[in-house]
BALOSE-550600 format. One record per atom (N, C-alpha, C): x, y, z. Coordinates in steps of 0.1 Angstrom, whole numbers, padded with zeros to 4 digits, always signed. Each point is the difference from the previous one (the first is absolute). Layout:
BEGIN
XYZ/...
***
This chain:
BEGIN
-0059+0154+0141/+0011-0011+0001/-0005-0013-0006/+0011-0008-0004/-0005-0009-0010/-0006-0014+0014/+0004+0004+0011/-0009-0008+0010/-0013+0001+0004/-0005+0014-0004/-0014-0001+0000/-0009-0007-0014/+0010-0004-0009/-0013+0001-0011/+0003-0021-0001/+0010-0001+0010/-0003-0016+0003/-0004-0006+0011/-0003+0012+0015/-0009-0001+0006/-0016-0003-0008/-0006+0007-0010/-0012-0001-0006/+0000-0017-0005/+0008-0004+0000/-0001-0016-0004/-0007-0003-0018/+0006+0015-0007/-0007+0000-0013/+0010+0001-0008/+0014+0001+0004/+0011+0006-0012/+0001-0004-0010/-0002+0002-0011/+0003-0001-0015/+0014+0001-0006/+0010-0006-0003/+0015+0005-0003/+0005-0005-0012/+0000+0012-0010/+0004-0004-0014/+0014-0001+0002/+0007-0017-0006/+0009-0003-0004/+0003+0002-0013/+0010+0013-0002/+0006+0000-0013/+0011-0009-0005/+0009-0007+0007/+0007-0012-0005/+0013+0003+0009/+0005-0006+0006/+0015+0002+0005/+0010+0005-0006/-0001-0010-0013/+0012+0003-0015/-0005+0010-0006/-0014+0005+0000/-0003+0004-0011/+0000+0016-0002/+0011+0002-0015/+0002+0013+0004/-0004+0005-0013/-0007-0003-0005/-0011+0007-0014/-0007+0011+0005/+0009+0015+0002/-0011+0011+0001/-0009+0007-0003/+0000-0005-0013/-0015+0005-0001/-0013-0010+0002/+0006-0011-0001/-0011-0009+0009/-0004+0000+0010/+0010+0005+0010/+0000+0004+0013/-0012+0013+0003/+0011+0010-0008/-0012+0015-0004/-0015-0003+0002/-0003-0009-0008/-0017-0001-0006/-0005-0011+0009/+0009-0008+0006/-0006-0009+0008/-0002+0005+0012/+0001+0006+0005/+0005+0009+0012/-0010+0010+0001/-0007+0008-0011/-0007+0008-0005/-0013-0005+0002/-0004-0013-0005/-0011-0002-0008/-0006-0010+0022/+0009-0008+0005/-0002+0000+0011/-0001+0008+0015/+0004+0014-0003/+0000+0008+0007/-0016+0007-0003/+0002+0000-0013/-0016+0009-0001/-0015-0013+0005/+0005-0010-0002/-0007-0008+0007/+0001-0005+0013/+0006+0006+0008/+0003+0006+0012/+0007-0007+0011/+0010-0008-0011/+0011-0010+0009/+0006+0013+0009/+0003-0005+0009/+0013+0008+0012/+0014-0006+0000/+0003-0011+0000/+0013-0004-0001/+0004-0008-0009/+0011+0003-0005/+0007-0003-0014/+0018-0010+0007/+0000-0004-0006/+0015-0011+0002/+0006-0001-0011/+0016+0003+0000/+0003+0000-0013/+0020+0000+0002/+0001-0004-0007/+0017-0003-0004/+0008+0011+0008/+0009+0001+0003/+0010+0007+0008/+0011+0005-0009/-0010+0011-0005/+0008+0008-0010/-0004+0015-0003/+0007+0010+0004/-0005+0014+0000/-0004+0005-0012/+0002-0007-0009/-0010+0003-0012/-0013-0005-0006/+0001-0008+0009/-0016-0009+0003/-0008+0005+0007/+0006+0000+0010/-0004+0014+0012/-0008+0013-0007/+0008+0004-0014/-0004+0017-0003/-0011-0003-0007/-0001-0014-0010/-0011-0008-0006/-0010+0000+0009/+0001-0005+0008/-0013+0000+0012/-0003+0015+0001/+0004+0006+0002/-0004+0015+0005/-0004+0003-0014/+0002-0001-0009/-0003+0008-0015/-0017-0007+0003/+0001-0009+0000/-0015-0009+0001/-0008+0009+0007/+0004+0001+0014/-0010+0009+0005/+0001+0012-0001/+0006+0006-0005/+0002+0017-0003/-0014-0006-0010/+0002-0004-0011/-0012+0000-0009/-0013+0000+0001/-0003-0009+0011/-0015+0000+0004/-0001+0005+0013/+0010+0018+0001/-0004+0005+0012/+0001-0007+0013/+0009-0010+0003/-0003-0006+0011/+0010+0004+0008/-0001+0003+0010/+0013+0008+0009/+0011-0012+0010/+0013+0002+0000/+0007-0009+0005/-0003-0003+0011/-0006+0008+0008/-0002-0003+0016/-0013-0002+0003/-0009-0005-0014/-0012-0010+0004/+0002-0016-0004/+0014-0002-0003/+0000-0016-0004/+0012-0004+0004/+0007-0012+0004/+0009-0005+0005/+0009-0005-0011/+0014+0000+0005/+0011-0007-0011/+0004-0011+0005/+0004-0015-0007/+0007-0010+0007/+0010-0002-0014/+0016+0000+0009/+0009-0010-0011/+0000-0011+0005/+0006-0007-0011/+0000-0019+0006/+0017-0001-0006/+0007-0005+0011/+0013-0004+0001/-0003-0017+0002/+0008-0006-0006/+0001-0017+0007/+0015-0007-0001/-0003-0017+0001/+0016-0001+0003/+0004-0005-0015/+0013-0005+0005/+0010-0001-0014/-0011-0015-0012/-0011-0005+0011/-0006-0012-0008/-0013+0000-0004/-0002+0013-0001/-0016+0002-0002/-0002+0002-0013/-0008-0002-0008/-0002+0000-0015/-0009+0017-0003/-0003+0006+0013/-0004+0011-0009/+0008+0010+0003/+0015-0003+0000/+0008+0003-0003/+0009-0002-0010/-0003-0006-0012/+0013-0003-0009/-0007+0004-0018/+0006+0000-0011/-0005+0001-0008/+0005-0008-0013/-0009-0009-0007/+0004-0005-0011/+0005+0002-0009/+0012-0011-0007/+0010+0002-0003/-0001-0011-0018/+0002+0003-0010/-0005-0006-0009/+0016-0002-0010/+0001-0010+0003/+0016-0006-0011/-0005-0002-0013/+0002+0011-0009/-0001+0002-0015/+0008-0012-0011/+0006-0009+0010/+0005-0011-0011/-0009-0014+0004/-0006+0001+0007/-0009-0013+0006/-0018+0002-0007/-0001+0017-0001/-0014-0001-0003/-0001-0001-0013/-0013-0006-0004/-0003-0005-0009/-0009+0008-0006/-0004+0008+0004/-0014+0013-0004/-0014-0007+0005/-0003-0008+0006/-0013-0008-0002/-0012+0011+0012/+0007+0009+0001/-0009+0008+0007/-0007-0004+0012/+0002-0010+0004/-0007-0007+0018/+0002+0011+0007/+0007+0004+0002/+0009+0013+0012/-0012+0011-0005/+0002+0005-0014/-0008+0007+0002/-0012+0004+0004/-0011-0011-0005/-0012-0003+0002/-0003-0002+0011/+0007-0005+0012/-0006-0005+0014/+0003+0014+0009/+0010+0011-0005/+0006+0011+0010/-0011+0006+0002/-0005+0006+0014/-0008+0009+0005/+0002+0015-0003/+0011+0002-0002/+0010+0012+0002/-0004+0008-0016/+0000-0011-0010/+0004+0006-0017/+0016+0000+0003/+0009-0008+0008/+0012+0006+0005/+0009-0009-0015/-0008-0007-0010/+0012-0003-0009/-0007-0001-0011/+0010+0001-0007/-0002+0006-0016/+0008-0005-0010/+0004-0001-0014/+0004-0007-0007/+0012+0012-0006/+0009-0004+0000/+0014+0008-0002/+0013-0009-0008/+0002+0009-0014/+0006-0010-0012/-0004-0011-0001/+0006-0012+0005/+0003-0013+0000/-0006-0009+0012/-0007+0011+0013/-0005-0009+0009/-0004+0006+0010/-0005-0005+0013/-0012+0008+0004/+0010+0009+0012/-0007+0012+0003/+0012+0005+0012/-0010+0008+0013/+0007+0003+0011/-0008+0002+0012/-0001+0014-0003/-0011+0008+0006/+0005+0016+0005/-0003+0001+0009/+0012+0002+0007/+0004-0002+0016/-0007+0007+0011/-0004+0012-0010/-0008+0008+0012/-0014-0003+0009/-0008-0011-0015/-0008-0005-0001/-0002-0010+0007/+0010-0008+0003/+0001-0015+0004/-0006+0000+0014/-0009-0009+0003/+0000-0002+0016/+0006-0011+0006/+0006-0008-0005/+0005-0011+0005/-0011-0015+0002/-0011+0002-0008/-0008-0011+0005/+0000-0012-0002/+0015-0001-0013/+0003-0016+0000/-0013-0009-0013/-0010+0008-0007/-0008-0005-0008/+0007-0005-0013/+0012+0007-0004/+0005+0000-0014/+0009-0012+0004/+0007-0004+0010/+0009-0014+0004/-0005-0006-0002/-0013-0004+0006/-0004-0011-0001/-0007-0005-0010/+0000+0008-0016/-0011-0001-0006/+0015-0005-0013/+0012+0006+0002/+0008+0001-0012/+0007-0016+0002/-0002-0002-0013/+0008-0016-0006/+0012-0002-0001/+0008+0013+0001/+0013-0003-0002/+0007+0003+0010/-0006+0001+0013/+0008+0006+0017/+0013+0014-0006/-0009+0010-0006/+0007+0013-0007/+0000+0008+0009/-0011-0002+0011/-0002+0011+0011/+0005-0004+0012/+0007+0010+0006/+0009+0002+0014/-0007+0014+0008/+0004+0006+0012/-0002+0007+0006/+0015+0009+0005/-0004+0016+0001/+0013+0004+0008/-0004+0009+0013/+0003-0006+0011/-0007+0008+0010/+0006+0017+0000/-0014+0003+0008/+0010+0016+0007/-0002+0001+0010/+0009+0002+0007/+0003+0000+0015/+0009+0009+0006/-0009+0012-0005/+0014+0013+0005/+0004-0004+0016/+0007+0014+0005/-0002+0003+0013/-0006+0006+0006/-0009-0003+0011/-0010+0003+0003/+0001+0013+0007/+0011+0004+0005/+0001+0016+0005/-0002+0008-0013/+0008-0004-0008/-0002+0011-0013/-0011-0004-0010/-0007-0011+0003/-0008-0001-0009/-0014+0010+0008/+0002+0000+0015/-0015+0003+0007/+0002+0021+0008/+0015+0002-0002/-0001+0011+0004/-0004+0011-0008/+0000+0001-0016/-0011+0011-0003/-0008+0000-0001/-0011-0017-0001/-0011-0003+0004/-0007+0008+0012/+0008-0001+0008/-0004+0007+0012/+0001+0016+0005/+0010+0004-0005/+0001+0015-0002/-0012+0004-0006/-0003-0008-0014/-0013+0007-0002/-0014+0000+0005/+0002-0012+0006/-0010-0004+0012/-0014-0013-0005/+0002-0008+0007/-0006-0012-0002/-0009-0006+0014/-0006-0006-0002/-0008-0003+0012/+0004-0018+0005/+0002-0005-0009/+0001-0015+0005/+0009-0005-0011/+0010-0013+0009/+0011-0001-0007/-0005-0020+0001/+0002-0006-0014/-0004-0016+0004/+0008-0006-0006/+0002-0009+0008/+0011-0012-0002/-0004-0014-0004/+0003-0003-0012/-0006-0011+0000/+0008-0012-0002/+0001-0012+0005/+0005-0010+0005/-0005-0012+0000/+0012-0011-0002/-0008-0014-0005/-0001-0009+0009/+0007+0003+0013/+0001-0004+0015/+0015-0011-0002/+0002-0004-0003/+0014-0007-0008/+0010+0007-0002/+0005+0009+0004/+0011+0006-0009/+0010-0001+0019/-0002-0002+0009/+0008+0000+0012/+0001+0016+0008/+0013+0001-0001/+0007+0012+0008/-0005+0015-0010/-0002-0004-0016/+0003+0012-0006/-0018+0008+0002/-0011-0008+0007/-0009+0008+0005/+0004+0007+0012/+0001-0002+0007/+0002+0010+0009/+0012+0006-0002/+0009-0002-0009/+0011+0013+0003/-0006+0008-0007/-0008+0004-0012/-0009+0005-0010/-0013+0007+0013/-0004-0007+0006/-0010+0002+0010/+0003+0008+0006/+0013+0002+0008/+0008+0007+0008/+0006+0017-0008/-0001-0001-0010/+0004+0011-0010/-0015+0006-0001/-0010-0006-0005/-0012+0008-0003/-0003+0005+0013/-0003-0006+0008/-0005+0002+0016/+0011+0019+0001/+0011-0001-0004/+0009+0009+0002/-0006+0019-0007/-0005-0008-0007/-0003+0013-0013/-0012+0008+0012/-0011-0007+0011/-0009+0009+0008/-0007+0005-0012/-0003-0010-0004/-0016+0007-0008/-0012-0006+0013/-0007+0007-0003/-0016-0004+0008/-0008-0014-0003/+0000-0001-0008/-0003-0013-0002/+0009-0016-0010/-0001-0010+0003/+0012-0012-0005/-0009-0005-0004/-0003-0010-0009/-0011-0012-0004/+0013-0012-0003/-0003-0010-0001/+0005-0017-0004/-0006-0004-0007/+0003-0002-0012/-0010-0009-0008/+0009-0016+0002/-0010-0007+0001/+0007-0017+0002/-0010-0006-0003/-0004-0019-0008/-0005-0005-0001/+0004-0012+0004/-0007-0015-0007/+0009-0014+0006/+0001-0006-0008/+0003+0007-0012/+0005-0003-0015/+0014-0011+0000/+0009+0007+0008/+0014-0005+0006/+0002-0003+0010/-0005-0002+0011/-0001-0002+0013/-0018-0007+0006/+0010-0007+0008/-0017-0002+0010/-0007+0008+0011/-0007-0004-0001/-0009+0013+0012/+0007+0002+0008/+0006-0010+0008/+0006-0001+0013/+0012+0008+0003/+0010+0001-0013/+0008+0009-0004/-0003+0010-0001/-0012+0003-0011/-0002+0011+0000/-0004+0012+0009/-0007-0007+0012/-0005+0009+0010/+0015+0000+0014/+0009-0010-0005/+0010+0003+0008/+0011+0009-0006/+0006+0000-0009/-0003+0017-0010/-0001+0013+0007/-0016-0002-0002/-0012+0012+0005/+0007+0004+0014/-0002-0008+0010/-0001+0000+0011/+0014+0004+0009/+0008+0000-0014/+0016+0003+0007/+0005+0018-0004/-0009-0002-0012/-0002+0020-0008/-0007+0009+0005/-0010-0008+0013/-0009+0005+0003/+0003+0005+0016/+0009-0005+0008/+0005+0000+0011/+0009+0016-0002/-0001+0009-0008/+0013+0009+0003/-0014+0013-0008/-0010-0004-0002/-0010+0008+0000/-0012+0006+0008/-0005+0011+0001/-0012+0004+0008/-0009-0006-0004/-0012-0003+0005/-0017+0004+0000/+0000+0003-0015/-0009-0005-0011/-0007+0008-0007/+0008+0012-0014/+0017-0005-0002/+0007+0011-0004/+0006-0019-0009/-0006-0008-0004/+0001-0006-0011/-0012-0006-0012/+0004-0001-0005/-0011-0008-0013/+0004-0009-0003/-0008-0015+0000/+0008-0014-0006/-0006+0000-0010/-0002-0002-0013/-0003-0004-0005/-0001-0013-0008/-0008-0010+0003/-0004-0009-0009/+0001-0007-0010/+0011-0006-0004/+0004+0000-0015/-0006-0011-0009/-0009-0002-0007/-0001-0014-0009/+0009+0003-0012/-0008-0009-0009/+0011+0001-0013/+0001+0011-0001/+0013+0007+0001/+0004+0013-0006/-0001-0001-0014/-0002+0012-0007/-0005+0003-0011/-0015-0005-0011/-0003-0006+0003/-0013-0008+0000/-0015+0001-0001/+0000+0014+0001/-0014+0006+0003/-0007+0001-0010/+0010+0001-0010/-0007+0007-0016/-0007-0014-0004/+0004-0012+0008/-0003-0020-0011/-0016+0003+0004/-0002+0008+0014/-0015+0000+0001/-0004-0011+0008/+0005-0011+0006/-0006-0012+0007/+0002-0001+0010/-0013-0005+0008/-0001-0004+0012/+0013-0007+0007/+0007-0007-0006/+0011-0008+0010/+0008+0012+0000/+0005+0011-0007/+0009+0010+0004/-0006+0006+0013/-0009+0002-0001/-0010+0009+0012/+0004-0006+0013/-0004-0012-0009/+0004-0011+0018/+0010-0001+0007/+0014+0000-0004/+0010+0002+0003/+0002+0010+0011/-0007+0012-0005/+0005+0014+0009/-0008-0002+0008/-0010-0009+0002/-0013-0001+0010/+0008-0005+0013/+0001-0011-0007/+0008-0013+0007/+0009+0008+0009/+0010+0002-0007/+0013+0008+0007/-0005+0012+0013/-0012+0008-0003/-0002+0011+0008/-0009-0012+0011/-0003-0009-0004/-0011-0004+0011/+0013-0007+0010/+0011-0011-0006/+0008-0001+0013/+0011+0011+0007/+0004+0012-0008/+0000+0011+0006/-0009+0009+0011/-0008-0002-0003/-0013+0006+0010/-0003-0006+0012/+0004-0015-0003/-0002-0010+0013/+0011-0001+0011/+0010+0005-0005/+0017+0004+0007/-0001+0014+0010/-0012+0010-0005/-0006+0012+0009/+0016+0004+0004/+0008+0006-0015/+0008+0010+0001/-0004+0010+0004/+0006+0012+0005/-0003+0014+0001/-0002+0009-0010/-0005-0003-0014/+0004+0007-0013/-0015-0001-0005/-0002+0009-0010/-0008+0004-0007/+0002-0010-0016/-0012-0006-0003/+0000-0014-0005/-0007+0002-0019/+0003+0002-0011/-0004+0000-0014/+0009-0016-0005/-0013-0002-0011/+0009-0006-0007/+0004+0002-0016/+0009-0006-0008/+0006+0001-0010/+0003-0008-0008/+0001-0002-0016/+0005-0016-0005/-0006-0002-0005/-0011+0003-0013/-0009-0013-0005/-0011+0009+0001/-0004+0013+0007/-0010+0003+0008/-0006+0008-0013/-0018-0005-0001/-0005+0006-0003/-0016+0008+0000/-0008-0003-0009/-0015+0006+0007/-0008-0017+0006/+0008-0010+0002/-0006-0010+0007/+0003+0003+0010/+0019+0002+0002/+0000+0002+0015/-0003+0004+0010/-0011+0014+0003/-0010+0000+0011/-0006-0009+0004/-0008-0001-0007/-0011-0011+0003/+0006-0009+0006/+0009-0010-0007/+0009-0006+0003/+0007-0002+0020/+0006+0014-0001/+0004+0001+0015/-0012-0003+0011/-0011+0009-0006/-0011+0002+0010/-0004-0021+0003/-0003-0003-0010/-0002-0016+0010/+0014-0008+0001/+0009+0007+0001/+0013-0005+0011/-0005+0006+0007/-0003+0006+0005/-0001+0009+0015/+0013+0010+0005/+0003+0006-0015/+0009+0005+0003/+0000+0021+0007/+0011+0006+0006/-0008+0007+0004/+0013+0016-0002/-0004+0001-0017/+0013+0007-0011/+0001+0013+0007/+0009+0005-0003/+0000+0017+0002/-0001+0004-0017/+0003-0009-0011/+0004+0008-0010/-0001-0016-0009/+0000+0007-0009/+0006-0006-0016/+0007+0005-0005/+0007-0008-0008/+0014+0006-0008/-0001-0007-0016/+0000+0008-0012/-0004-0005-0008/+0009+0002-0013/+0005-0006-0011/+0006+0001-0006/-0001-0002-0016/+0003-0010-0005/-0001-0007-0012/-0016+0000-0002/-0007-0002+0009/-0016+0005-0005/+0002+0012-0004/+0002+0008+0009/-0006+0016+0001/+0006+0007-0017/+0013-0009-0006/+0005+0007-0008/-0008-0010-0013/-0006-0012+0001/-0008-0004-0006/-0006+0003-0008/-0014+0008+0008/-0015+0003-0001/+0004+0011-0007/+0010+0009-0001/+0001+0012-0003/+0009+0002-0017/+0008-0015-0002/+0009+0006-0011/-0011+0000-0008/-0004-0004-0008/-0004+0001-0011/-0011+0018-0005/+0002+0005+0011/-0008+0014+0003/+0012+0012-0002/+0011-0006+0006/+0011+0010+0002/-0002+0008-0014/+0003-0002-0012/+0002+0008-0011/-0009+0006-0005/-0012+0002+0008/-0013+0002-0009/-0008+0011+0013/-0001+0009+0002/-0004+0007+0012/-0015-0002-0001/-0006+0002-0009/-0013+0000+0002/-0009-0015+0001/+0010-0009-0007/-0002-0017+0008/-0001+0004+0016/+0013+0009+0005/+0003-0006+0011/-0007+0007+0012/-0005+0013-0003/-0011+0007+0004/-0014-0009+0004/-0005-0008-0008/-0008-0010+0000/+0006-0009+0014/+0015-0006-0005/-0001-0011+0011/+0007+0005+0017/+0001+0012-0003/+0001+0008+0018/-0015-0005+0008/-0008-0001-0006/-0013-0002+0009/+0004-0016+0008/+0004-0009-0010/+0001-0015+0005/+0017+0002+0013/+0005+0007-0004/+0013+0004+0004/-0004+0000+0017/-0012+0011-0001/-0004+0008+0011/-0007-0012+0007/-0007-0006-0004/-0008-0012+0005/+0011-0006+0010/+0012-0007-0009/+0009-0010+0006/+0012+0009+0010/-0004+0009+0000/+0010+0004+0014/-0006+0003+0010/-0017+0004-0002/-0009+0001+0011/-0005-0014+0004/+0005-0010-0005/-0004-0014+0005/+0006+0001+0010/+0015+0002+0001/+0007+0004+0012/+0001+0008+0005/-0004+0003+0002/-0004+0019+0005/-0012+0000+0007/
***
């Protein structure tokens, strides 16, 4: 059960992207972490993401019921939900967008630059870099009954919500829907990006009243998406956030997320923080692109792979 391997206080959890629905990125990223002996994976809420994940581990032999699944659903205002939107009569070609994307998610098309949607994670790098305000965002925000019941038919272990603590009523009616689905384990991701602590643990504390003992995960949020910039102030953020979470002595099982990367250990340990897990993202897919296309590069870099999930581990 995915409650014992956060009882160990060592969990490792590859974030593959909320948005992000590049399957064969998913395939090899999924693969190349599994054989370095991640156990849980998080990933967009989509049954063909889902088969991506499974193709990953069919590959490296790894059996479904030695590693955990998490989707991430969130609300109508969360950014790793939406995807970049590029107005072909405003751009100018100057390529900003493309150069800062994490993803490779844009590329140059006739007359001007355009998104590939599948690709996009929503990180907001290309807005703020483009000169002519060309880029917009369009969320997705299915329904969550139909977005989460063949998720679950095929069977998932943990369902997470993630949330900016701001949005009012539409967390808990969302709250109240996931809660509904009776998966085994719920996680929260929240940070105080949008809200203040005070908020935010009153939030917590109201999501947390209609749950058991030990059958949640909060996690921690600093800068979302962030991990790959590599700097200590992203680290900090998720620090920060898990250390005034931790001092609130919810009932839940405690990782952080956001910014997080091979400083962050270290990092928590003189907070005095006291993690069940890490959750890792924009690093994890970091360290690894430039290997993806090359197997015998990337054979080489499984050993460092292996290193950094036994840090947590």
């Amino acid at each position: 059960m995915l409650k014992d391997l956060l009882e160990t206080k060592k969990a490792f959890k590859l974030i593959l992207g909320a948005g992000n629905q590049d399957l064969k990125q998913i395939t090899d990223l999924v693969a190349v972490y599994a054989k370095a002996g991640c156990k849980f994976f998080d990933f967009a809420p989509d049954i063909d993401v889902l088969k991506a994940v499974q193709r990953g581990l069919d590959s490296v032999g790894v059996k479904r019921n030695e590693v955990y699944f998490c989707v991430s659903v969130g609300t109508s205002s969360d950014k790793h939900f939406q995807k970049a939107i590029i107005a072909p009569l405003r751009c100018i070609r100057c390529q900003k967008c493309k150069n800062v994307c994490p993803q490779s998610a844009i590329v140059l098309k006739d007359k001007h630059c355009a998104v590939i949607e599948e690709k996009c994670i929503g990180c907001e790098r290309c807005y703020l870099v483009c000169p002519e305000s060309a880029i917009s965002f369009q969320k997705f925000d299915g329904n969550l009954s139909s977005v989460l019941e063949p998720l679950l038919e095929y069977g998932i272990d943990c369902i997470e919500f993630h949330i900016r603590g701001d949005e009012g009523d539409e967390i808990f009616d969302k709250w109240n829907q996931i809660q509904q689905s009776q998966c085994a384990m719920l996680s929260i991701c929240i940070g105080h990006q949008y809200v203040s602590d005070e908020r935010m643990i009153s939030v917590l504390n109201k999501m947390m009243q209609s749950r058991l003992p030990k059958t949640t995960i909060i996690q921690a949020d600093g800068i979302a998406m962030s991990g790959d910039l590599d700097s200590m102030e992203s680290s900090l953020e998720a620090v920060k956030t898990a250390k005034t979470i931790q001092e609130a002595n919810l009932s839940a099982y405690l990782m952080i997320s956001g910014g997080v990367n091979d400083k962050s250990y270290e990092l928590a340990k003189e907070y005095g923080l006291e993690l069940n897990g890490i959750a890792m993202g924009s690093y994890a897919r970091k360290i690894v692109k430039k290997y993806m296309s090359d197997t015998k590069l990337l054979s080489f870099k499984i050993e460092s792979i292996i290193d950094l999930c036994q840090k947590f581990q």
